[in-house]
C-alpha positions, -999 to +999 in steps of 0.1 A: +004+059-189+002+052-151-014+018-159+011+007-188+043+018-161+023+002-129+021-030-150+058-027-165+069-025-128+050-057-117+060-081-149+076-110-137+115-117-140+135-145-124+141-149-093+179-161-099+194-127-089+178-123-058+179-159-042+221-153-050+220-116-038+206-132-006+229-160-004+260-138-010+250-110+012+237-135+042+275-147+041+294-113+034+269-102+070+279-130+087+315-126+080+313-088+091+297-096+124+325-124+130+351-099+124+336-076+153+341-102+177+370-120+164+391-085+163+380-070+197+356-042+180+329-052+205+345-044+234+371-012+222+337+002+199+306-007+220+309-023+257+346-001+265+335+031+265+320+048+288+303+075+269+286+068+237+279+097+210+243+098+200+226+100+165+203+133+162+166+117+174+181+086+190+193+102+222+175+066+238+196+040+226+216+025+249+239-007+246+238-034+264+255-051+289+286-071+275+275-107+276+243-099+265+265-079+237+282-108+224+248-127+229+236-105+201+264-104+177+261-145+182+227-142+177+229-126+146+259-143+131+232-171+130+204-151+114+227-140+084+232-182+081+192-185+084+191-156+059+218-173+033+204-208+038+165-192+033+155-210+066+129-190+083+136-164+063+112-134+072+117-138+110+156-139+102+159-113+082+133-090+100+162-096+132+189-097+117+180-059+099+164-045+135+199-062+150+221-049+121+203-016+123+207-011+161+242-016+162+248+010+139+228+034+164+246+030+193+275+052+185+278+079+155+318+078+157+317+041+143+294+050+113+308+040+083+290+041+048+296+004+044+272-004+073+250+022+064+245+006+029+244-032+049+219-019+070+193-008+039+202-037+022+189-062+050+156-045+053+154-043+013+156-080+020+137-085+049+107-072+027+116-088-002+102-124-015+139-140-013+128-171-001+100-179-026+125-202-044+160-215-038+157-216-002+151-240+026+115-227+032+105-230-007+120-266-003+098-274+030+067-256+011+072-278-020+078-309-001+043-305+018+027-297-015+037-327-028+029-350+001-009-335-003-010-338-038+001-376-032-021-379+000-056-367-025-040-390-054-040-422-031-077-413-016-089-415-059-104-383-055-106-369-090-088-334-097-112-302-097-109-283-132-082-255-126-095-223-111-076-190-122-096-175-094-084-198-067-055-197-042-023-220-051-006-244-028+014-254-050+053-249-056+066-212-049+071-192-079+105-186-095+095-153-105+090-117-088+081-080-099+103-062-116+103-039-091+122-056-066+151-056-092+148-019-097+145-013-057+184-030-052+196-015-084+186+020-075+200+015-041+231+007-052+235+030-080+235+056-057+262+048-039+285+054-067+267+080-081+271+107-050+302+090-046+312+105-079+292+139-073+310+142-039+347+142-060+333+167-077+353+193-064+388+209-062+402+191-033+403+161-057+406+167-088+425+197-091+450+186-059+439+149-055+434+150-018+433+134+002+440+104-021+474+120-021+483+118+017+469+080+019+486+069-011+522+087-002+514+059+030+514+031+008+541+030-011+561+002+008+533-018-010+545-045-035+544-037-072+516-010-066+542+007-040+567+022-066+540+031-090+525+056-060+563+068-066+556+081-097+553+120-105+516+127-109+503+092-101+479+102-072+460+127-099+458+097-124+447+075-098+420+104-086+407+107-120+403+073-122+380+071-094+358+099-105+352+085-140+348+052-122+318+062-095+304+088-124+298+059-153+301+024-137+265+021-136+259+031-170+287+007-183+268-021-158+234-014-174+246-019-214+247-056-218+272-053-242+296-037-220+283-055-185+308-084-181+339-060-189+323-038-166+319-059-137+356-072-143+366-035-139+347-034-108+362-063-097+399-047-099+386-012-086+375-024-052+406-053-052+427-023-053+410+000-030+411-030-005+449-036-010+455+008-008+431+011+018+418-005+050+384+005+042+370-032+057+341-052+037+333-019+016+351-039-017+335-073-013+298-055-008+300-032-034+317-063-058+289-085-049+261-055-048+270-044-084+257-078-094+222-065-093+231-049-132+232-087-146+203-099-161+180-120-136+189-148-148+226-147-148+227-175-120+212-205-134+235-196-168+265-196-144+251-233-130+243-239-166+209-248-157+178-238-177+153-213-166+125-232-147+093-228-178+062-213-170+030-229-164+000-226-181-016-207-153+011-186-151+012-172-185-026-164-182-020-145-150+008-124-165-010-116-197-039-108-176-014-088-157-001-066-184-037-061-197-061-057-171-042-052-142-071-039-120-097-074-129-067-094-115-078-121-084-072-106-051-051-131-041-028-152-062+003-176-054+023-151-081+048-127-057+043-104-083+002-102-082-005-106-048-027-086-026-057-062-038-052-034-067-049-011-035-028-031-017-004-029-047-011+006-059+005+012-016+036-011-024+048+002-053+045+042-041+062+026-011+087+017-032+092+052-054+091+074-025+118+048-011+138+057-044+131+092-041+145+095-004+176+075-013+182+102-040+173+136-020+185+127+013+225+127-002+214+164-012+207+176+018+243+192+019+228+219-002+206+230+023+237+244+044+264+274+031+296+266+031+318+233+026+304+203+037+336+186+043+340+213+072+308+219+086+296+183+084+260+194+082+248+167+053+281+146+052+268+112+069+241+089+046+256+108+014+275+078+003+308+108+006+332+080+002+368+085+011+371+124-001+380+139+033+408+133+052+403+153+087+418+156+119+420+182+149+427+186+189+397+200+212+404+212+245+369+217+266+366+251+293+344+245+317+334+281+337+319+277+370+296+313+368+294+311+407+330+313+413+344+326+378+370+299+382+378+280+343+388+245+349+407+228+312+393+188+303+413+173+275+388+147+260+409+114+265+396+120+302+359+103+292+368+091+257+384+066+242+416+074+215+392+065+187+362+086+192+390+112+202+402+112+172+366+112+154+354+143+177+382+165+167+366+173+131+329+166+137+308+194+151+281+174+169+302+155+188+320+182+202+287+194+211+280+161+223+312+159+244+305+194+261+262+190+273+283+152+287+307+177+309+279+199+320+259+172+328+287+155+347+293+189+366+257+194+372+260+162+387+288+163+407+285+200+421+246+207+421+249+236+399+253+244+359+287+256+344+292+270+310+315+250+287+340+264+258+354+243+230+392+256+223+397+233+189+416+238+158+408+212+127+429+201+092+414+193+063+429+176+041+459+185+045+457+220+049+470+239+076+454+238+110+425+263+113+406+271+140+370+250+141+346+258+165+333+290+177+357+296+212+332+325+224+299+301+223+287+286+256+279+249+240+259+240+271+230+273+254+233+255+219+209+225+209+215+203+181+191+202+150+183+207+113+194+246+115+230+253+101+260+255+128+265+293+132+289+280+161+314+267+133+337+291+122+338+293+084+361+266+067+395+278+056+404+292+021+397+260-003+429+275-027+451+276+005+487+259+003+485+222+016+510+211+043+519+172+031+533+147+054+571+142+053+580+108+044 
């Protein structure tokens, strides 16, 4: 059984899909980055502030001076080119993931699930064999290839018989495992799967909030405006997304269905950008879902005919599917390469990959209460758009020397943004109160206790009060443990307050 699945999973299939998945995301990363700079997010997000909210375990990471900041986002503007174009490809992609990836760690009140899900795509590439064809370093291998195949021809040196056993130098393949197709269909499946699983709940499908309060902001929009008029159009349109996240992979996975599916998904996320200013979200998830075509679907787009398999390379994949442990240890095939162990490691690197992506979203059920209040699982769960929050924290600091209680509103060290993110997100409020102490400690040689006075909304309910007011924050540490400092959520059936239009 293990033998039959482990050579199911390392059959060849085109590499089509992949070479266009990296040409398409390469530009869509480039086009992100440009946006930072172009808009003024390097400097309001990362360089402006002067206090930067940590990610639990990456307490370290620092940003970097601003020249040297836009030196990077230059930088790796041209390693998503490099990474489109093929050229250099593993060093590219390798920098621009570690460069992607550290941005993204430099401050949790600019995560977004959109660069979350960049981020695992680049190193999904990084790894991946998506320069072996269709790319600037396949055209550079090919060319030297042939310029040594004409170089032996000239000398009259007669060919040796073909070795199976051998090493090729010839062209790259136009094939790769399976497995890599399964690796970016799995990761992007999830995304709308817990995307669906985290509607599943009152909130919005019994009073569609928060879609409600965004769309009641929208509807000065042409034609879609005075349809968000309409009595019961924001449950419609909440339904809608549910069934959309729940089956959209399903529909993308029956041939039959796929291209009607994919023109659906084309019109989802085209809406959703028009509703919403949710950034590159629609174009990455519109070119992502393009994983659920067959391999192949780019040279039938270019009309061009699937490049035939050689001699050699129909031995090697029936030898593949048959005796999978006798293979060479080395072969030019993307699929084959490396020892039986060396591929047994890859492709449980691979599953337990797929099995992370699947439990980490879950880790919500570790922690009573709502999620949406608490926070405690919310980020990396693919919880797109189904919380609507907002709040006002006021921080007491208590000198125990003197007794005296001295009030710090936050826009004193933050910025109006990571205000506003703060205000409904526990750890940062912890955050934002060890910052105080510290700054106290600093400034007067001696610890003070600190206080969070904060009341939160969610989703349009009422305010409510959010964090513990009796707790000294400085005496709590952040971790894996649930948040007994949050006070419980408010009553999930309680009356909403909606904004006045």
């Amino acid at each position: 059984m293990l033998t039959r699945m482990r050579s199911w999973l390392l059959a060849p299939v085109d590499v089509a899909w992949l070479v266009a998945f990296r040409v398409v995301f390469g530009l869509l990363v480039a086009v992100s980055l440009e946006r930072f700079v172009t808009y003024g997010w390097v400097d309001e997000f990362l360089v402006g502030p002067r206090f930067h909210f940590k990610y639990w375990g990456f307490a370290w990471v620092e940003p970097l001076q601003r020249d040297a900041m836009f030196g990077l986002f230059y930088g790796l503007i041209g390693l998503a080119f490099c990474v489109a174009a093929g050229l250099c490809f593993r060093l590219a992609a390798l920098g621009l993931a570690l460069g992607f990836s550290y941005l993204q760690l430099i401050d949790v009140s600019t995560y977004l699930n959109h660069y979350y899900l960049a981020s695992l795509l680049a190193w999904l590439l990084a790894v991946s064999p998506a320069a072996r064809h269709g790319s600037l370093d396949a055209w550079w291998r090919g060319r030297r290839a042939r310029r040594a195949s004409a170089s032996v021809s000239a000398s009259g040196t007669a060919a040796a018989p073909m070795d199976t056993t051998a090493p090729d130098t010839g062209p790259p393949s136009a094939e790769v495992a399976r497995i890599w197709l399964l690796l970016f269909r799995v990761q992007v499946g999830v995304v709308y799967f817990f995307a669906a699983i985290a509607k599943l709940q009152p909130d919005w499908l019994l009073d569609a909030e928060p879609l409600g309060i965004w769309l009641n902001q929208s509807t000065s929009l042409p034609i879609l405006g005075p349809i968000l008029t309409w009595p019961g159009a924001a449950w419609v349109f909440a339904w809608c997304g549910f069934c959309f996240d729940l089956t959209i992979v399903g529909w993308l996975s029956w041939s039959k269905s796929r291209p009607y599916a994919y023109a659906v998904v084309l019109v989802f996320h085209t809406v959703t950008r028009l509703l919403f200013d949710i950034g590159m979200f629609p174009m990455i998830m519109s070119a992502a879902a393009l994983v659920f075509f067959s391999p192949s679907w780019p040279r039938r787009l270019l009309r061009l005919s699937k490049v035939p398999q050689t001699e050699r390379s129909a031995l090697l994949v029936e030898r593949a599917a048959a005796e999978p442990e006798r293979l060479p240890a080395r072969t030019s095939r993307p699929w084959l390469e490396g020892s039986p162990r060396l591929r047994d490691a890859a492709l449980a690197l691979g599953v337990a990959y797929c099995a992370l992506q699947l439990l980490l979203p879950l880790r919500f059920l570790a922690y009573p209460g709502n999620v949406l209040w608490h926070e405690q699982g919310m980020r990396f769960s693919w919880r797109v758009m189904v919380r609507a929050k907002g709040g006002a924290v006021t921080f007491a600091l208590r000198d125990p020397s003197t007794g005296t209680t001295q009030e710090i509103e936050p826009h004193v060290f933050l910025t109006p943004f990571q205000e506003n993110e703060m205000a409904g997100q526990p750890d940062l409020i912890l955050q934002g109160a060890h910052y105080l102490a510290a700054e106290f400690a600093r400034n007067r040689g001696h610890r003070v206790e600190v206080y969070a006075r904060s009341r939160a909304t969610l989703n349009g309910r009422r305010a409510a009060p959010f964090i513990d007011p009796g707790v000294d924050l400085t005496q709590v540490r952040d971790g894996l443990a649930p948040y007994g400092w949050v006070l419980p959520a408010p009553d999930t059936r309680a009356p909403h307050v909606r904004p006045v239009l």
